[in-house]
C-alpha positions in Angstrom: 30.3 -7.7 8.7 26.6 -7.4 9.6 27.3 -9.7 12.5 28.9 -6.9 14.2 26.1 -3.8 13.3 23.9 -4.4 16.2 26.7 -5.1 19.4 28.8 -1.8 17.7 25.3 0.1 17.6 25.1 -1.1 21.7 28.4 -0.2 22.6 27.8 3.6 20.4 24.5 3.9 22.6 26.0 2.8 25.7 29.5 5.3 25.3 26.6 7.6 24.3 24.9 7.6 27.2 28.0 7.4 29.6 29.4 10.6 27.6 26.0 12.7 28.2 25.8 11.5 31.8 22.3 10.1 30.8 20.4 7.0 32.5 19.9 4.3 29.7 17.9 1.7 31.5 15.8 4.2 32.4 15.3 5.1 28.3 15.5 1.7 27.4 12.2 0.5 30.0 10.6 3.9 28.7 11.0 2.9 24.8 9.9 -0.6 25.9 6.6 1.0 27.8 5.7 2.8 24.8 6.1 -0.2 22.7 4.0 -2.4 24.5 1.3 0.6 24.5 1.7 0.8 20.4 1.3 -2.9 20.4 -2.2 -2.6 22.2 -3.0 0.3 19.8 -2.0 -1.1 16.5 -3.2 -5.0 17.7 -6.6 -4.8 16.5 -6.2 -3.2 12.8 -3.6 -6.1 12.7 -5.6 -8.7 13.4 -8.6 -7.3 11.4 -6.3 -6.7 8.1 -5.0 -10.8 8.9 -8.6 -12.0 9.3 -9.6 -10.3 5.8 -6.8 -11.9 4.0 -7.1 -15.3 5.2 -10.7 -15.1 4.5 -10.1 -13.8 1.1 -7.5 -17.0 0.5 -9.4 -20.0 2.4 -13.0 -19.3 0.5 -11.3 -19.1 -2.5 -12.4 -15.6 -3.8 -8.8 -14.9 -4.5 -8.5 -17.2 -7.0 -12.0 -16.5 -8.6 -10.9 -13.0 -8.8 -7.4 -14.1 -9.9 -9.0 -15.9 -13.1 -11.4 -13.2 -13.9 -8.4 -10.4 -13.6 -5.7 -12.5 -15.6 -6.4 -11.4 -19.2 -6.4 -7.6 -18.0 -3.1 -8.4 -16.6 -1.9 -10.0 -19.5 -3.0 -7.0 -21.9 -0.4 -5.1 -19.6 2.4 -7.2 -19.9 2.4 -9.5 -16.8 2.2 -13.1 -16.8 -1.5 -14.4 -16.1 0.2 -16.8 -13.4 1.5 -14.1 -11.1 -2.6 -12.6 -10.8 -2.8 -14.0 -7.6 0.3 -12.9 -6.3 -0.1 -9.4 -7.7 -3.7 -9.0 -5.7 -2.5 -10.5 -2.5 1.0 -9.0 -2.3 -0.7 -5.3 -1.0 -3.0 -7.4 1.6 0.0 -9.7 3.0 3.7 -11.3 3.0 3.2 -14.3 4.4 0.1 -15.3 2.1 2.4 -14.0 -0.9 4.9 -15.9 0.3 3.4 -18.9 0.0 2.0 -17.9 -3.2 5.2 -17.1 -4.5 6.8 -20.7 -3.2 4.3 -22.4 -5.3 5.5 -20.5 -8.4 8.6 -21.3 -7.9 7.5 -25.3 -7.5 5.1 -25.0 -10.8 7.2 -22.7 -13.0 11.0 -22.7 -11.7 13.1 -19.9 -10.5 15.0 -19.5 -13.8 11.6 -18.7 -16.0 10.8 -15.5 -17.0 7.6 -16.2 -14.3 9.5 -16.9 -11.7 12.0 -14.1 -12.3 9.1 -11.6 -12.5 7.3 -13.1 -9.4 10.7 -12.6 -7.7 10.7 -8.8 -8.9 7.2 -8.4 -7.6 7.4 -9.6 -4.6 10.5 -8.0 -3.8 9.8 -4.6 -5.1 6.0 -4.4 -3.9 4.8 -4.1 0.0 2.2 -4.8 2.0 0.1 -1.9 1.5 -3.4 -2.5 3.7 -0.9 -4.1 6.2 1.5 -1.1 6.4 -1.6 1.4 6.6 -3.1 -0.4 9.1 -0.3 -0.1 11.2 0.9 3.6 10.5 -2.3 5.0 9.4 -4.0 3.6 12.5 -1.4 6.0 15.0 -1.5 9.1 12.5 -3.1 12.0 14.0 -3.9 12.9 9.9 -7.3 11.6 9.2 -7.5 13.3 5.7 -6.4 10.3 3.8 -8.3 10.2 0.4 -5.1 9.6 -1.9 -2.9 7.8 0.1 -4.0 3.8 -0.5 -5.2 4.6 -4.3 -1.7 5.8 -5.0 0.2 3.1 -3.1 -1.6 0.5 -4.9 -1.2 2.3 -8.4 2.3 2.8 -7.6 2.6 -0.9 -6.9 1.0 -2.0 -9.9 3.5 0.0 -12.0 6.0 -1.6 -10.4 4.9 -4.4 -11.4 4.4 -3.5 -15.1 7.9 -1.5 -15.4 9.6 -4.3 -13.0 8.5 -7.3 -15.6 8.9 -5.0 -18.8 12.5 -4.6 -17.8 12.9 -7.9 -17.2 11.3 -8.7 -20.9 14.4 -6.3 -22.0 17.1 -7.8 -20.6 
């Protein structure tokens, strides 16, 4: 079924277009134009918010911190092994990625680790990532709460996330 979403999505666009009389190429190249300018925009938070992380990974800090944060983490009902994946899932997805394959290798998927490293890292998102991108073409520049709440909200989503799991 979701073979056929984006040609039946074409064809409603195109019939749209022929109905209204409208010139879709012409909408299409302008869409494309003002991607390609967003692109330009956004690149260099992008890169910035990449360069951070993989510094933060390749020096090793992330582990250091990792250790040092486990027993807090622990007091609040999340496995000291998912630390790492916990602080790097809000800076990015492919880093937590791999941080969540090699959970899986150490621990297994069945575990009550890997089942709760699965919860996180489906239920959390890229926080700095995301708000580098949006936050970086937002005309608001009054942004005090925004990142402290997503990253609160994240980190209860953890905690409920793995509690439930502890449940059932």
């Amino acid at each position: 079924m979701t073979a056929y979403v984006v040609p039946v999505l074409f064809l409603i666009v195109l019939i749209t277009s022929l109905i209204k009389k409208k010139d879709a190429y012409s909408y299409f190249i302008d869409g494309s134009r003002s991607a390609v300018d967003l692109m330009i925009g956004v690149f260099p938070y992008l890169m910035t918010i990449m360069m951070c992380v993989e510094i933060f990974r390749q020096t090793g800090v992330s582990a250091a911190v990792s250790r040092f944060v486990s027993p807090v983490f622990e007091v609040m009902g999340l496995p000291g092994q998912l630390t790492e994946l916990i602080l790097l899932r809000p800076l990015s997805g492919a880093g937590s990625l791999a941080i969540l394959d090699n959970i899986y290798a150490t621990y297994g998927t069945d575990t009550f680790v890997g089942r709760c490293a699965s919860i996180i890292y489906g239920s959390s998102e890229t926080v700095f990532y995301v708000s580098a991108i949006y936050l970086s073409q937002s005309k608001t520049k009054k942004l005090r709460y925004a990142l402290p709440v997503a990253l609160v909200s994240t980190l209860l989503g953890c905690i409920i996330g793995c509690a439930l799991l502890r449940v059932l």
